[in-house]
C-alpha angles and dihedrals in degrees: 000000000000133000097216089179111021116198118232087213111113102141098112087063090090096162089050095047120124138137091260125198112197119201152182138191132202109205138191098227130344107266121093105212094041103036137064150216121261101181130356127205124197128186122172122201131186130247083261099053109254122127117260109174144008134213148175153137153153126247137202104223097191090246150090095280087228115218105029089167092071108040097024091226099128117171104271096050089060100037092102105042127105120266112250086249087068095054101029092100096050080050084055101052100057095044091054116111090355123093117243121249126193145141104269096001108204092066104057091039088056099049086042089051096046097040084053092048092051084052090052086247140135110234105229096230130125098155141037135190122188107203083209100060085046097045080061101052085048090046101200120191098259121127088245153338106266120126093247095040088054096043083056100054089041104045099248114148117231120188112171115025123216079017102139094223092040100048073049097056088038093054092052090057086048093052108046080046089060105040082060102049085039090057093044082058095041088243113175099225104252092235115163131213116245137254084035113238120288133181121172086210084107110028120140125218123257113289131260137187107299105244105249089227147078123245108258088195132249122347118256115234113255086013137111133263120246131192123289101026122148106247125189129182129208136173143013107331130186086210108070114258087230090051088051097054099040088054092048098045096049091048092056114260121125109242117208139192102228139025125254140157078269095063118105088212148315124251113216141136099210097053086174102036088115094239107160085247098056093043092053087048088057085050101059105028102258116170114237131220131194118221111249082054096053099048083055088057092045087061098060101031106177111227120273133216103256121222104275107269125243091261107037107108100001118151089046112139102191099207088308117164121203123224136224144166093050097281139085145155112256116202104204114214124206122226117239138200128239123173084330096305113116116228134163140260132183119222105110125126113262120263121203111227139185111241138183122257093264100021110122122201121186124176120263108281120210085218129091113269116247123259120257137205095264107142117193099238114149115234130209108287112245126184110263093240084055109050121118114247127237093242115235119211118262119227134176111258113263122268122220118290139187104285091002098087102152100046120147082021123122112195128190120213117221125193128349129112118285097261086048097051097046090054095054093047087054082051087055096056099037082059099052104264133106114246113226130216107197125024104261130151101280093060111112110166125037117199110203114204127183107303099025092106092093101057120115102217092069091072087058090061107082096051091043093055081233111148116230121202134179127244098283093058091078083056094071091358080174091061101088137027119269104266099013140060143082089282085050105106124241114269086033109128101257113236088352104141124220111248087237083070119023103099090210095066120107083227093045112149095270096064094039115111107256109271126246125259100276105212129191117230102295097028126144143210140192111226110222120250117267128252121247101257099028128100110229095222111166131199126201098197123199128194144168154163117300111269129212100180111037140048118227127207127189119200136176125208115202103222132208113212086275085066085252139130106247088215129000082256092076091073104089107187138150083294104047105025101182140034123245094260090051089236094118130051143155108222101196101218094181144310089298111032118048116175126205108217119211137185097196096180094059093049109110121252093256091057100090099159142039106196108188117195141175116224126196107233093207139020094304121105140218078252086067099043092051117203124007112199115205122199119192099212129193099232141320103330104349121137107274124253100213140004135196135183109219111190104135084106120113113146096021126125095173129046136186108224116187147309158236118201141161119257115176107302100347143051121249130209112217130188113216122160105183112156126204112199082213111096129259092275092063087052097053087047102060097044089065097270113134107230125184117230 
C-alpha cells in the first residue's frame, strides 16, 4: 500500500513524541575509525512533526573520497569546502537535547563519534532511534527496507539518491510514516541509549598478524616446536621482548598475550615467580620453558599444518540435496557441547520448510565443513547504507498444501507459560506457518492461551482485522475460516479477515512482498552466490521481546576449522564491537534487536565459521526472555533469506544463536539455538579467547 500524501501531523502520538534530529552521512568507506565524512545533512523536527531546522555541507576530509562512483563527491568537488572541526560545533548545536534519527543508525552515530573526537569534542548525543530497525518491528509490505524502497510505500518523494540533505527529507517523511504505523501496533520506539554500553570486562588486546597454521597442541618436554603453537612469554628475559616475539612470529608460532588451556608453553626464566601468567600455566598444565632453551628450539621449528586453503576441496557437496518446487524436509540438528566447543549433530524430526527455487537445505553434519574458493581480495570500500545487496530470489507466498495449512501465514502466540508457548510456536512451523515474536504488520493470525488475557497487544486486534483464535485451534487450524469460527477466542472481531487474506485488502497476499525461509532449530540454508559488483555483506539478526529485567548481548566469535580464535581480537562483543579487519561488527538496533554484521568475502581463508551468540547480563535466563527469532539478511535493509524462531531455551544464560560456515564452494546459513546455563566468559573460553578471571 502506498501513502500517496503523507501527513506531517503527528502530534496526537504522545507517547511517541520527541524533538527529533534526523540525520545522514556520505563516507568515504565503511569503517568509523579509519574512514571519514564527505558531506553531512541535519533536520530537526518537533515532537509534533514540523520541521524546525535545516543543515548541510559538504567537507573536505584530507583524503582520497573512496567510492566516487557511489556518492558522486570527487576531490576537487570538495576541495573547497570547510573540515568537519569548523562546523562541529553548528552540528552540535542542533543534536543537542534532540535524539538522533537515522537509516541504519549505528553507522551514522560512529563516523559522527569518531569525526567529534578527532575535533576534541563531545558529541551531544544521549539517544539514539534507527528508522530501519523500526521499519522492521512495524514489518510493512514493501519488497525491502531500504530507504528508497520505503519512501516509496509510503509516498515519500525522493529526488537525488545517496544526496546528504535528500536521504535527510526523505528520512522525515519516513519517519513520521512510521511513528504512526508503530503506534497503530503499540510498538515501544527501539531507542538506544548513547554512548552505547561499553565494559572492558571482556576487552581483547590489539591485534596482531593472525598465525598461517593450525595448533598442533602442547609442546612435549625435550621435544621440538612446530609451527602454530601457542607461545606465551612471561618474566624478565636477556634476550629483548620485542626480539623474542619478532623471532617467534617469523618462524611460525602463534604469541600470545596471555596464558589458557589452549597455550603450547610459556617462556619464562622465573617458572615460580607467582606472575598471573605462570600461575595460570601451572594451572593448566602448561609446559614451561626457560628462555635459553627456547631460543635453541627457535632455531630448528618443525613444519606445521597450515589453515586449508580457499580452494582446497571446493566443489565438495557433502551429501547435499537441492531443492526445488518451493518445499523440502528439513532434518533439524541439535548443538551439542564438548569440552566447551560447540559442534553439531544431527537427530532432530523432520520439519517441513518453504524454500526458494534454488535455495538448498541440508540437516546439521557432526564433520568440518569444506573448504570453499573464498580468496581474501579487498574491495572498494562503500558506506554501509550504500552497499549493493546479494539479490534472493523472490518467490510467491505458499499456498496452502496438504498438511501445510497455515502456509504464507504468520501467526503470533499470547499468553501460556513458556514451555507452552514454545511448543505452539513448534506446531506452527511443523504446519507450515512462521511463528512470530512481537505484533508487527505481517501477523495474520493471534493465538491466545490461558493467561493471554492480559496482554496488551489483544486489545489491538480488533482494530488491526487480525483473528484471533484459542489453543485448539492449532489442533485443525483449516477448520474454520481465518477470523471467524467456534475455535475463534472471545474479543476476536467476528468474521473480520486478516489483511494477508481478504482479497479485498490493498495488502492482500498477492501484493505482499515473498516470506522468508522459515528453519527449525538446526536448519540450514545455501546463500546464494553473489553478484559481480555487489558486497556480500551478511547480517544474522536477533530480536526479542522487550525486557525489563534483564539486559541482552549479542556476540559473534570468528572460528578456524579447530573451532578456535585465532587471536582474542576475533570476539567481537558490546566492548569491542569489531575485528581488526573490520569484517566483522555488532550494530546494536535497540534494546531488543542487536545485528551482526559480516563481509564474508574479505574473511581469510583460515576463518571457516562465524558463531553468533546472546548472552543475560544478570541472573535472568533465556526461560525468562521466551523466543528469540534470528534472520540472516543480504545486506543493510535487503529482504531476509531465512528466518528462524529460537525459544527451547529455560536455564540458559547463554545461547548460541546461529551460524555462517564454509561448505565446499558456498557459505551456508545455519539455525542453531543451543543454550548453556554458564556465562558469556566460559563461552569465549572455550572457544579458544583468553579471559581473565
Amino acid at each position: 500500500m502506498t501513502l500517496s500524501s503523507p501527513s506531517r501531523d503527528v502530534s496526537g502520538l504522545r507517547d511517541y513524541a520527541f524533538d527529533w534530529a534526523l540525520v545522514d552521512v556520505e563516507t568515504s568507506g565503511v569503517i568509523a575509525r579509519r574512514d571519514r565524512v564527505l558531506s553531512v545533512a541535519v533536520v530537526t523536527i518537533g515532537p509534533d512533526g514540523e520541521q524546525t531546522g535545516e543543515f548541510s555541507t559538504l567537507l573536505n576530509p584530507g583524503c582520497d573520497p573512496g567510492p566516487v562512483h557511489v556518492h558522486g563527491l570527487t576531490a576537487e568537488r570538495l576541495m573547497g569546502a570547510p573540515t568537519f572541526e569548523q562546523v562541529a560545533g553548528r552540528i552540535g548545536a542542533l543534536l543537542q537535547d534532540r535524539v538522533l534519527v537515522a537509516h541504519n543508525a549505528q553507522f551514522d552515530y560512529d563516523f559522527l563519534a569518531h569525526e567529534f573526537a578527532r575535533a576534541r569534542l563531545y558529541l551531544p548525543v544521549s539517544q539514539r532511534l534507527c528508522t530501519l530497525a523500526l521499519n522492521r518491528q512495524v514489518d510493512p509490505p514493501a519488497a525491502d527496507m531500504k530507504l528508497g524502497t520505503l519512501a516509496a510505500h509510503y509516498g515519500v518523494p525522493q529526488t537525488r539518491a545517496h544526496d546528504a540533505l535528500d536521504d535527510t527529507r526523505v528520512l522525515a517523511g519516513i519517519l513520521r510514516a512510521t511513528l504512526r504505523e508503530a503506534a497503530r501496533l503499540d510498538l515501544p520506539l527501539p531507542l538506544v541509549a548513547c554512548p552505547p554500553r561499553q565494559d572492558v570486562q571482556f576487552a581483547p588486546q590489539p591485534p596482531k598478524t593472525p598465525c598461517a597454521y593450525r595448533n598442533p597442541g602442547r609442546a612435549e618436554a625435550g621435544g621440538p616446536l612446530v609451527q602454530g603453537m601457542k607461545i606465551a612469554i612471561t618474566g624478565e628475559t636477556a634476550t629483548s621482548r620485542a626480539e623474542l616475539v619478532t623471532r617467534s612470529v617469523a618462524a611460525g608460532l602463534n604469541v600470545m598475550s596471555s596464558v589458557s588451556r589452549h597455550t603450547s608453553a610459556l617462556v619464562t626464566n622465573e617458572a615460580g615467580s607467582g606472575s598471573a601468567k605462570a600461575r595460570r600455566a601451572a594451572a593448566e598444565g602448561v609446559p614451561v620453558i626457560d628462555e635459553h632453551t627456547f631460543l635453541r628450539l627457535l632455531s630448528d621449528v618443525r613444519a606445521g599444518t597450515p589453515h586449508r586453503g580457499a580452494a582446497e576441496g571446493a566443489g565438495a557437496s557433502g551429501g547435499v540435496a537441492s531443492v526445488s518446487g518451493g518445499v523440502a524436509s528439513v532434518s533439524g540438528g541439535v548443538a551439542s557441547v564438548s569440552g566447551g566447543v560447540a559442534s553439531v549433530s544431527g537427530g532432530a524430526a523432520s520439519v517441513s520448510a518453504a524454500v526458494p527455487g534454488n535455495a538448498v537445505v541440508a540437516p546439521a553434519s557432526t564433520a568440518a565443513p569444506a573448504p570453499a574458493a573464498f580468496p581474501s581480495t579487498p574491495e572498494t570500500a562503500v558506506p554501509a547504507t550504500q552497499v549493493a545487496a546479494v539479490p534472493v530470489p523472490r518467490r510467491p507466498a505458499p499456498a496452502a498444501t496438504t498438511g501445510r495449512p497455515l502456509a504464507g501465514r504468520r501467526v503470533l502466540i499470547l499468553g501460556g507459560t513458556h514451555p507452552a508457548a514454545a511448543a505452539a510456536r513448534t506446531r506452527v512451523v511443523e504446519l507450515g506457518g512462521s511463528a512470530a515474536i512481537n505484533l508487527s504488520r505481517t501477523v495474520t493470525d493471534a493465538v491466545l492461551l490461558p493467561g493471554g488475557e492480559a496482554d496488551r497487544r489483544l486489545r489491538r486486534m480488533p482494530e488491526l482485522g487480525l483473528p484471533v483464535h484459542d489453543e485448539h485451534w492449532l489442533n485443525a487450524p483449516g477448520a474454520a475460516a481465518p477470523g471467524a469460527g467456534p475455535g475463534d477466542a472471545p474479543g476476536a472481531a467476528a468474521g473480520a479477515a486478516s489483511p494477508a487474506t481478504d482479497p479485498s485488502s490493498p495488502e492482500r497476499e498477492a501484493d505482499r512482498p515473498p516470506s522468508p525461509l522459515v528453519l527449525p532449530r538446526g536448519g540450514v540454508v545455501d546463500l546464494p552466490a553473489p553478484q559481480r559488483d555487489a558486497a556480500p555483506l551478511w547480517h544474522i539478526t536477533a530480536a526479542w521481546e522487550p525486557q525489563e529485567a534483564a539486559d541482552i548481548d549479542v556476540v559473534a566469535f570468528v572460528l578456524d576449522e579447530d573451532e578456535q580464535v585465532t587471536f582474542d581480537e576475533d570476539f567481537v562483543f558490546y566492548g569491542a564491537p569489531e575485528n581488526p579487519a573490520g569484517t566483522v561488527r555488532l550494530l546494536t538496533d535497540g534494546p531488543a534487536e542487536q545485528t551482526i554484521a559480516v563481509d564474508l568475502a574479505s574473511l581469510p581463508p583460515a576463518s571457516r565459521r562465524v558463531a553468533v551468540a546472546a548472552a543475560i547480563d544478570g541472573e535472568a535466563t533465556f526461560g525468562d526472555v521466551g523466543a528469540v527469532q534470528v534472520t540472516a539478511v543480504p545486506g543493510t535493509g535487503a529482504a531476509p533469506l531465512a528466518r528462524a524462531t529460537l525459544d527451547a531455551a529455560t536455564t540458559e544464560r547463554t545461547l548460541l544463536l546461529a551460524e555462517f560456515y564454509r561448505r565446499g564452494p558456498v557459505w551456508r546459513f545455519r539455525a542453531v539455538g543451543q543454550g548453556y546455563d554458564d556465562g558469556l566468559a566460559n563461552l569465549a573460553r572455550g572457544y579458544g579467547v583468553d579471559i581473565a578471571d
